[in-house]
N, C-alpha and C positions, 0 to 999 in steps of 0.2 A: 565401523566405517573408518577407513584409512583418514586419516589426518589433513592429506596433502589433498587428496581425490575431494575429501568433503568441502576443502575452501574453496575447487574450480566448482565444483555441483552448486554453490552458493554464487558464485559471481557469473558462473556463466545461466543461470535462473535468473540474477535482477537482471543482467543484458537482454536476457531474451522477454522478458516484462518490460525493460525499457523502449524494447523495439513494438513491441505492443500498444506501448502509451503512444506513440506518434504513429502507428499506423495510419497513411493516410483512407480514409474510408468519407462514403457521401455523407452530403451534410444532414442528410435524415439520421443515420446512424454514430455519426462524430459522436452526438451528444447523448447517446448508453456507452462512449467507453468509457470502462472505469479504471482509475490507481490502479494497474497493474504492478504497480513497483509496493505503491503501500500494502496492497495483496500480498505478494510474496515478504513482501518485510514482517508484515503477520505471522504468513506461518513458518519461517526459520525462527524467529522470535521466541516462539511457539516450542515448535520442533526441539533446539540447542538452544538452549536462552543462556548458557554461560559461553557461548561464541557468538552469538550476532546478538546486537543491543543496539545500544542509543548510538555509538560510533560509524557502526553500519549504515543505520539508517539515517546520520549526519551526511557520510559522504556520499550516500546514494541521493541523498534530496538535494545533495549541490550540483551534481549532475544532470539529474530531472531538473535542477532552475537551466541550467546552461542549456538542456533539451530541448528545455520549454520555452524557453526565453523570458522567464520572469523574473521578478525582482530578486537579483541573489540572495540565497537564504531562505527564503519563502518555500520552498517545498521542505527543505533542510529540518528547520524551527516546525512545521509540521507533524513529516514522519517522526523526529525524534520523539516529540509531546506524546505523539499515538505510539510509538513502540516502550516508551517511556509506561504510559498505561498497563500493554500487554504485559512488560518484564514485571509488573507488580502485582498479576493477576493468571500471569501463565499457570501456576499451579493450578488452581481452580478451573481456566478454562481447557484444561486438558483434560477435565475431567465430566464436561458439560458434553451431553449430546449436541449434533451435529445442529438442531434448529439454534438452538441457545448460543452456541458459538456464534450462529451468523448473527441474530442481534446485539450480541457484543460488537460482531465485526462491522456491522450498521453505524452503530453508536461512532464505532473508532472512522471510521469513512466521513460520518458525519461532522466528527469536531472537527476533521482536518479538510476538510470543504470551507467551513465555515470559519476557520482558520486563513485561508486561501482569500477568501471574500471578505476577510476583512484588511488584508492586505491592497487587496484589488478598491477597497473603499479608501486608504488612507489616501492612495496616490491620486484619486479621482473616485468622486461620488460614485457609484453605480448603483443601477439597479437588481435590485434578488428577481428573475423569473422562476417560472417555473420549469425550466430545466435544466435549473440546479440542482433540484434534487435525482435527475434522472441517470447519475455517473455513481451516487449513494446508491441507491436500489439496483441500479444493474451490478453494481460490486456486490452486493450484498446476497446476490440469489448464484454471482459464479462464487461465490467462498466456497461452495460445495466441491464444485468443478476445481476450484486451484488445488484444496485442499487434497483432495485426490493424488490428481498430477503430483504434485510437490511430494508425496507419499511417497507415489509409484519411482520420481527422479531418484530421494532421498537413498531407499533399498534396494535400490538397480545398483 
């Protein structure tokens, strides 16, 4: 893959996972969207782990704060932690079937939720409901689906 072609294939993928995470959608369904951006930050990670790393996913997560409108750095300190993971475990999990990967990618959805929430705790108490976990497991069952896609972009 050409050099030049693989950095827009890369940035123009978090854009359109960007657009993703703010899709506006009813309030039944807001709460299964999941990390679109920490999704694809997974599988390029994954993919080329000696071009998208912790850098990547630094400036994409300052982004996602200015997106989101939360506290700067907070999605930032996040994905890196979580990309941080995969770049030290990419070997192995390129080599796990497709179930195994998504509990990996579970696990990685869940520190960086739980991450998020402790954020959302320093600046004001809150409470954990229960549909917190519902942006974890719905990430967690499309890792299938992105992984795919993200294939199919990659060798197009």
């Amino acid at each position: 893959m050409n050099n030049q072609h693989s950095v827009w294939r890369i940035f123009i993928t978090l854009i359109f996972a960007m657009c993703l995470r703010i899709l506006p959608l009813p309030e039944s369904l807001a709460v299964f969207n999941p990390d679109w951006v920490l999704l694809v930050l997974i599988y390029w990670s994954l993919a080329i782990p000696e071009r998208v790393g912790i850098s990547y996913a630094w400036i994409f997560g300052i982004l996602t704060d200015v997106l989101m409108g939360r506290l700067f750095g907070q999605y930032a300190l996040s994905y890196s932690l979580v990309i941080y993971l995969v770049l030290i475990w990419h070997r192995q999990l390129r080599q796990f079937p497709q179930f195994q990967q998504s509990v990996f990618v579970f696990a990685c959805l869940l520190i960086s939720q739980l991450l998020l929430f402790w954020f959302e705790n320093l600046k004001a108490p809150a409470q954990l409901h229960g549909t917190f976990w519902l942006p974890v497991l719905s990430g967690t069952f499309c890792w299938t689906l992105v992984y795919h896609m993200m294939r199919f972009v990659r060798r197009f």
